[in-house]
C-alpha positions as CSV (number, residue, x, y, z in Angstrom):
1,X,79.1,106.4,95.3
2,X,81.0,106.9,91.8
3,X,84.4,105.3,93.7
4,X,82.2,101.8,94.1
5,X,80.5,102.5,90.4
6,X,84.4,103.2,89.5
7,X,86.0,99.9,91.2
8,X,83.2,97.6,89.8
9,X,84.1,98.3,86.4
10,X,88.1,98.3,87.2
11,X,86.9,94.7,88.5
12,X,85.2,93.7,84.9
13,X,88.2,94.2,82.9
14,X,90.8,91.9,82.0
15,X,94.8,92.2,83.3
16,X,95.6,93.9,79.7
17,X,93.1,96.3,80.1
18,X,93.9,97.1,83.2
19,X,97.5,97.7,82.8
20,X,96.4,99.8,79.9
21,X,93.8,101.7,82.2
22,X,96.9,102.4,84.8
23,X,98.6,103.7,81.6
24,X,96.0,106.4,80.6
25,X,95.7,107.3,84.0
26,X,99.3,107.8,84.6
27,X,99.6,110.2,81.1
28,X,96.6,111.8,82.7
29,X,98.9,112.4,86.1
30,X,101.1,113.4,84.2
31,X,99.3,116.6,82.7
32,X,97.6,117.4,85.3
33,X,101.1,118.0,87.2
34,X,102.1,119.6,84.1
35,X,99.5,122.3,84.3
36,X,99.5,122.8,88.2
37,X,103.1,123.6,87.6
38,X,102.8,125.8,84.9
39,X,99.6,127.0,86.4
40,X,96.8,126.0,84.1
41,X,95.0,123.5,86.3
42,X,91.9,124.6,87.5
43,X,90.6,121.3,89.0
44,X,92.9,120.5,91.7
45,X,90.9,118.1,93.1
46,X,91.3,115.6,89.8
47,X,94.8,115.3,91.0
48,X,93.8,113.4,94.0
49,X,91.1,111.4,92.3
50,X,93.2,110.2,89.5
51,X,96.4,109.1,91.9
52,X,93.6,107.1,93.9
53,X,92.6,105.7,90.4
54,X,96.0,104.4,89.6
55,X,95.9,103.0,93.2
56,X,93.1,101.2,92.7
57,X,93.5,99.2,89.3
58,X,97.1,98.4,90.2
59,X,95.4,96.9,93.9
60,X,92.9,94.9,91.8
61,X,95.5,93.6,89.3
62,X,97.6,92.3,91.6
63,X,94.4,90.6,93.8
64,X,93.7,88.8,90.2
65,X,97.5,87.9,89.5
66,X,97.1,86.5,93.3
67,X,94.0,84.7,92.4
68,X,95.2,83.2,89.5
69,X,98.5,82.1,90.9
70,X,96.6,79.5,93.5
C-alpha cells in the first residue's frame, strides 16, 4: 500500500521536482552503500526500496516527457 501512496505523489510533482527527487534518492543510495560497505547499515531492506524509488520517478518522468512531446 505505501508503493501506490508513494507513486501518486511522484505523479503530482512537476519534471523539476522530480529530477530533484531522483537526486536525493540517489545521495541517499549512495550512503546507504557507503555504510553496508563499511558495515554500519542496519536496514538492508532500505537499499531495495530506495533503488525501486529512483526506478519509479525516472519511469514517471519520462511517461510525462512522452506525454508532453505528442
Amino acid at each position: 500500500m505505501k508503493s501506490n501512496q508513494r507513486l501518486s505523489d511522484l505523479k503530482v510533482l512537476s519534471d523539476d521536482q522530480l529530477g530533484d527527487e531522483v537526486l536525493k534518492l540517489k545521495k541517499e543510495q549512495f550512503n546507504l552503500r557507503f555504510q553496508r560497505a563499511t558495515g554500519q547499515l542496519e536496514n538492508t531492506s532500505r537499499v531495495k526500496v530506495v533503488r525501486r524509488d529512483i526506478a519509479r520517478a525516472k519511469t514517471i518522468a519520462a511517461q510525462k516527457r512522452d506525454a508532453a512531446s505528442k
